[in-house]
N, C-alpha and C positions, 0 to 999 in steps of 0.2 A: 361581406357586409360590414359595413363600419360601427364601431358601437356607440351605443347611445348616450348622448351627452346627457347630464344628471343635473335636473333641476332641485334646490332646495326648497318648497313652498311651504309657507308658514301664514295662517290666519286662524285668529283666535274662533271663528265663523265657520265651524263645519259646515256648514253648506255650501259657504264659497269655498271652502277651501276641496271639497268634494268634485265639485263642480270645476275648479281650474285643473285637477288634478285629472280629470277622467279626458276634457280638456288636451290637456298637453301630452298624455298617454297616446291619444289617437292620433298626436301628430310625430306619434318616432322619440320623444324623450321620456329617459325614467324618471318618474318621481318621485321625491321621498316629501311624505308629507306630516307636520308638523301645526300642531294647534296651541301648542305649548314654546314661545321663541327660548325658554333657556336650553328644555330637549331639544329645540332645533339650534342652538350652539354649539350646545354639547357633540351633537354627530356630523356638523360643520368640521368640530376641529380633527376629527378622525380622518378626514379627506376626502378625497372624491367626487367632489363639487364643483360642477362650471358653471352654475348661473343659482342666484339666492331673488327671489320671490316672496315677497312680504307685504304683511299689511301694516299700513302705521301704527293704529290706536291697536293697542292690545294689555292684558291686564300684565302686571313686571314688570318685562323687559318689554319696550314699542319696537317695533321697526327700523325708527332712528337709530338706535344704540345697539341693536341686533346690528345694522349694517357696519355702524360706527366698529363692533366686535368682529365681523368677518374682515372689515377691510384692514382692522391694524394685525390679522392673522394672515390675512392672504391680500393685496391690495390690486393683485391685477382682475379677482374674481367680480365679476362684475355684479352687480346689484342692482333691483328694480324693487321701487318702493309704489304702493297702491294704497289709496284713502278715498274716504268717502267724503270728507272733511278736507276740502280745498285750502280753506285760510288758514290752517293747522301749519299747511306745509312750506309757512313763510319765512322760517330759517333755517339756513343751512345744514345739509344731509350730506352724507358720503355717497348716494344714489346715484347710479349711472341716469336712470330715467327715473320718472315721478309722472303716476298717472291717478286720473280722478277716476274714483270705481262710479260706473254706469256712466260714462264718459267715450269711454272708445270702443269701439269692436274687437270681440275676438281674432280678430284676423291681425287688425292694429299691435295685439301684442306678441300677438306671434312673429311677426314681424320685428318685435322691435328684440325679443327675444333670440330670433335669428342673426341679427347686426351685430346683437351684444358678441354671440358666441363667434362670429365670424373674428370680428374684432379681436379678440381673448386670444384667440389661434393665429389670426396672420400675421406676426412680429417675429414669432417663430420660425416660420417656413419660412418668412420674408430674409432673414438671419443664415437662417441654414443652406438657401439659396444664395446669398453673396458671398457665405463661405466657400460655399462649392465653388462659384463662380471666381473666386480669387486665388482658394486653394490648388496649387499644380497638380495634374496628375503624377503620381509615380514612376519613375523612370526606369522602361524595361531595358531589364538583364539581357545580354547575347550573350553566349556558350560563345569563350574563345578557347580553339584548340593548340 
């Protein structure tokens, strides 16, 4: 069994944030969920992260700057930023994707969630496969007598 990728979900909105979580749990990832973005910094920077989940408007630290702080720790970790507040979102993020909450389908983000993480991983294998594919194999020894 392969383990389960680890989403960071952060919304100031127990409810949504209850609700994406139970959510994303039913579809094979773990979550750690956070309603507080500085606690969800804070155990960002500990590791173990392949996809962060946030909502913009939040009291302290938004979403913007929550992403802005994971991506200048980790820049290939990809980020999805979520609002309810459309024309909020009219300057520049570090967000992989930017979605309007009550906007799309649960499926829509699961999806887009899947792409992220597909993404995140295949440069790797892509890598480790040309290496192979370039690297020689090792040249067998024969016993001379």
């Amino acid at each position: 069994m392969k383990p389960k990728r680890t989403i960071l979900c952060v919304d100031d909105n127990e409810q949504s944030l209850t609700l994406r979580k139970v959510m994303l749990e039913s579809h094979g990832y773990r979550v750690l969920a956070y309603s507080d973005a500085q606690q969800a910094m804070e155990r960002f920077a500990q590791g173990g992260v392949d996809l962060v989940l946030t909502d913009l408007i939040m009291p302290g630290i938004d979403g913007s700057k929550l992403i802005e702080n994971v991506k200048f720790i980790s820049p290939e970790t990809p980020a999805i930023l979520l609002s309810g507040k459309v024309k909020v979102y009219e300057h520049e993020t570090g967000a992989d994707v930017f979605l309007a909450k009550g906007m799309y389908a649960p499926a829509d983000l699961l999806e887009r969630i899947r792409l992220l993480l597909v993404r995140k991983r295949g440069p790797k294998r892509a890598i480790a496969r040309s290496i192979a594919q370039v690297t020689p194999p090792p040249a067998h020894r024969t016993a001379s007598a």
